[in-house]
C-alpha positions in Angstrom: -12.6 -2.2 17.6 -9.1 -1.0 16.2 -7.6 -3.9 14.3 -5.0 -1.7 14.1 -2.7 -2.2 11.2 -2.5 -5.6 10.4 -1.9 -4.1 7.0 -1.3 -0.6 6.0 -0.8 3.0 7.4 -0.3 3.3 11.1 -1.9 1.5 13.9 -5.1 2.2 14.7 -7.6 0.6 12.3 -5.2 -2.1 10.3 -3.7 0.7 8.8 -5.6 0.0 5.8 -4.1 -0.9 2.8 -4.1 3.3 1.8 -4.2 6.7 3.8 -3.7 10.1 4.1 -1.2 11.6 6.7 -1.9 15.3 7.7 1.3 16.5 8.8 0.0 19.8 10.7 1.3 22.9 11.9 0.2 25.1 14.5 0.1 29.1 14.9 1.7 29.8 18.2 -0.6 29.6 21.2 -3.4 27.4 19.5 -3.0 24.1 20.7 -6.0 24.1 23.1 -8.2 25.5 20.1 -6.9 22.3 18.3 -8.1 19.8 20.6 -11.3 21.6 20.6 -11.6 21.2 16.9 -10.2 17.7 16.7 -13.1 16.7 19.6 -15.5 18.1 17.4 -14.7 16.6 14.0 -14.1 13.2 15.7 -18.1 13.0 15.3 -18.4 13.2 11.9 -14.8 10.9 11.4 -16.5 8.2 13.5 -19.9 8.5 11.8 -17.7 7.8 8.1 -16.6 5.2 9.4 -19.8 3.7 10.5 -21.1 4.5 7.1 -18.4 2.6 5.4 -16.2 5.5 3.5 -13.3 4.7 5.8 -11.8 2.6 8.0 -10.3 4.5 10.4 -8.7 7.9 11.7 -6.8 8.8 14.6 -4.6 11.9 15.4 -1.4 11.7 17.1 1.2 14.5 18.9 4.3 14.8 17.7 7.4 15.2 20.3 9.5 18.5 19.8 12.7 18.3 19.2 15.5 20.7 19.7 16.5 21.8 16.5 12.9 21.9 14.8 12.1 24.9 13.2 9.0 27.1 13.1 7.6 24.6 10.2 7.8 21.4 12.1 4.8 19.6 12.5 2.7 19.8 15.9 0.1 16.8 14.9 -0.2 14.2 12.5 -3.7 12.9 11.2 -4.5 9.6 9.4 -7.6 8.8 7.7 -7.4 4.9 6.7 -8.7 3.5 3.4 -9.2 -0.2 2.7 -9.0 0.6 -1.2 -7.7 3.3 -3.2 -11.2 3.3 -4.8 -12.6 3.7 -1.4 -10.0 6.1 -0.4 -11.2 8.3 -3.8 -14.6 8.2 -3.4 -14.3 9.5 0.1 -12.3 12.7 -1.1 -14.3 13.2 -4.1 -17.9 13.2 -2.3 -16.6 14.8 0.9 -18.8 17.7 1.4 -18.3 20.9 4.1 -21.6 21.8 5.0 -22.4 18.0 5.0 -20.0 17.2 7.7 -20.7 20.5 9.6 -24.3 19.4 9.8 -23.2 16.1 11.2 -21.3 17.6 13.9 -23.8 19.8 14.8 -26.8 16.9 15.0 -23.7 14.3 16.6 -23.2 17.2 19.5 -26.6 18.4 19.5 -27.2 19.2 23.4 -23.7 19.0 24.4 -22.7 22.1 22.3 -24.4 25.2 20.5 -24.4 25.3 17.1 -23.0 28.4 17.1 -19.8 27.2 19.5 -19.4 24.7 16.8 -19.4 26.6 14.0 -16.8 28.9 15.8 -14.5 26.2 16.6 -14.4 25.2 12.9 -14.2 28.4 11.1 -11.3 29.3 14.0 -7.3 29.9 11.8 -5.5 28.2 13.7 -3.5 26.1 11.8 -0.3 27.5 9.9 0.5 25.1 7.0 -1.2 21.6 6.6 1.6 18.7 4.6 -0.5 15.6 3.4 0.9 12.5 1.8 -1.3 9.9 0.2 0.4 6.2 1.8 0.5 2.9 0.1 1.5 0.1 2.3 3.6 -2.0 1.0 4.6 -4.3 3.8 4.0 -5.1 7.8 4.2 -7.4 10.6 1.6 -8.0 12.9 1.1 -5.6 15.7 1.6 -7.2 19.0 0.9 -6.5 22.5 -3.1 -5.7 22.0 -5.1 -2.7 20.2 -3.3 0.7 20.4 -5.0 2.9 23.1 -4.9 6.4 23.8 -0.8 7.3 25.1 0.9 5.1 23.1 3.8 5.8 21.0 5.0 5.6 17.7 7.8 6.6 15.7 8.5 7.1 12.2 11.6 7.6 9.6 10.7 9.8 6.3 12.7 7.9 3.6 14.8 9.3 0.5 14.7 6.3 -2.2 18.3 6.1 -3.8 18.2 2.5 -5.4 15.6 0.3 -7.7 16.2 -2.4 -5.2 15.1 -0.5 -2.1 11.8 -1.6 -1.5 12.9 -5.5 -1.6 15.9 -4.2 0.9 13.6 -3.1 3.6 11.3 -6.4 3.3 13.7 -9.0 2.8 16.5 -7.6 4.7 15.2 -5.3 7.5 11.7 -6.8 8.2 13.2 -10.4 8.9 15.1 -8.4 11.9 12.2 -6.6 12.9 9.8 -9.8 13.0 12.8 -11.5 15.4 12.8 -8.5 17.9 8.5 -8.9 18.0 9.3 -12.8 18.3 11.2 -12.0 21.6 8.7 -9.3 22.7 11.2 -6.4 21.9 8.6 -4.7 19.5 5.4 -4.2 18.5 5.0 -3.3 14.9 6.3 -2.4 12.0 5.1 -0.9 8.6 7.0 0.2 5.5 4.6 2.5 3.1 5.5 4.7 0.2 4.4 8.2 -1.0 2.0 7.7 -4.2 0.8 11.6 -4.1 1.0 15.0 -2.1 -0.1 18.4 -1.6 1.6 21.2 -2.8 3.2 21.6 0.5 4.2 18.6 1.2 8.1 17.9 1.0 8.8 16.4 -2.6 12.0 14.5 -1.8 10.2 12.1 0.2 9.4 8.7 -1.1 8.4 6.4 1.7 7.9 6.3 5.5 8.2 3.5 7.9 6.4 3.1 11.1 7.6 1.6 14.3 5.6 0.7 17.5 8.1 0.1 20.5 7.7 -1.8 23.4 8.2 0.4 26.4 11.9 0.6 27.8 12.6 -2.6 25.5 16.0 -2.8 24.2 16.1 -4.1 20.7 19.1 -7.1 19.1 21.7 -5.1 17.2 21.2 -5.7 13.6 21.7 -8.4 12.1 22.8 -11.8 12.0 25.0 -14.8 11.9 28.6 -13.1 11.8 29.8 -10.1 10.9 30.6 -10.1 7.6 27.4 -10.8 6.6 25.7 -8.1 8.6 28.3 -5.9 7.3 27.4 -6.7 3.6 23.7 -7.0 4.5 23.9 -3.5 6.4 25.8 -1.8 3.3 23.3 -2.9 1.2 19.8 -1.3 3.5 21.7 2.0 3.6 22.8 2.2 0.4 18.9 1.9 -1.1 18.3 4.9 0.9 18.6 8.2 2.7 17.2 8.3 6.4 15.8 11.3 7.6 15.5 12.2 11.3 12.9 9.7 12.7 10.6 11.3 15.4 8.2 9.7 17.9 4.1 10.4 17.8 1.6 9.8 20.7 -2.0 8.8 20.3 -4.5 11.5 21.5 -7.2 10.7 19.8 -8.8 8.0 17.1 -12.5 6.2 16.3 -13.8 3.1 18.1 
């Protein structure tokens, strides 16, 4: 089933080695016409995967927050690649009226055609943000396959030194693979922007990925006295800028 990220992206198929996050945003009033749509693209998503252009895709809720404004993203989408030749191939042959057609044959007695076609064509969606992801590092997820509910969090990161990428996998991940050690975490992934759409925000350079362990409470970072994690700390946030980080929910991904 899900051999959820034992390497790249998010959870939920080994978050491949490359992926594509769709950061989405709603118009007002169109989430239930969302879940439709997601139900019925989840056919063709599955049947790609069967047919070897991907390795997995799941779509996840994101948790309001008070101060987001009327551009903050409602869902996130990931579409897992074990390759970035795979990844390309899948893009460049994708095909419209190919995948409607396989919706409509995947759904064929449970929904018209017609219904179909209307829950495609509907505009509901205000502004789409997607980031091609390489991963570049990430521990083992724990704790079984991700199932529908869970949670997830991630941190958009602003690079701001050479040396930040070797900072968050010598210095941060060592911390992170303690707390799974002890059962206070899950997972954790580290990937970096290699393209995006025009929408997309261009400041950002790499996201990590963080599954918690329910109403666990994490070691304070770091280590063997405090100088050291003083210096060791300086160094983490010095390589970088951390944006707001902001927790997702599994609603919906392929067997």
């Amino acid at each position: 089933m899900k051999k959820l990220l034992v390497l790249l992206l998010l959870p939920i198929s080994i978050f491949a080695q490359y992926g594509l996050a769709d950061f989405v945003v709603l118009k007002d009033g169109t989430d239930s016409d969302y879940n439709k749509l997601e139900k019925v693209w989840s056919v063709y998503h599955q049947k790609s995967i069967d047919a070897g252009e991907k390795i997995g895709w799941s779509v996840w809720k994101r948790t309001s927050q008070e101060d987001d404004n009327d551009m903050a993203a409602d869902y996130v989408i990931f579409n897992q690649f074990s390759s970035k030749e795979q990844l390309e191939n899948s893009m460049k042959n994708f095909n419209m009226d190919k995948a409607t057609g396989i919706m409509k044959a995947g759904l064929k007695g449970e929904m018209s055609s017609n219904t179909i076609s209307k829950i495609i064509n509907k505009d509901i969606k205000k502004q789409v943000r997607t980031y091609t992801l390489a991963m570049l590092d990430a521990t083992p997820l724990t704790g079984g396959d991700l199932k529908i509910g869970d949670k997830m969090t991630f941190a958009p990161m602003i690079q701001k030194t050479d040396d930040y990428e070797k900072a968050e996998s010598s210095i941060y991940k060592p911390h992170v693979l303690n707390q799974i050690m002890k059962g206070q975490h899950r997972w954790w992934a580290f990937t970096k922007v290699i393209d995006r759409n025009e929408n997309a925000y261009e400041n950002i350079t790499h996201i990590t990925w963080n599954v918690p362990v329910e109403n666990a409470k994490r070691d304070d970072f770091f280590v063997q006295n405090d100088f050291i994690t003083k210096k060791l700390g300086e160094v983490v946030q010095n390589s970088r800028e951390m944006m707001k980080a902001q927790e997702l929910t599994l609603v919906y991904t392929s067997n």
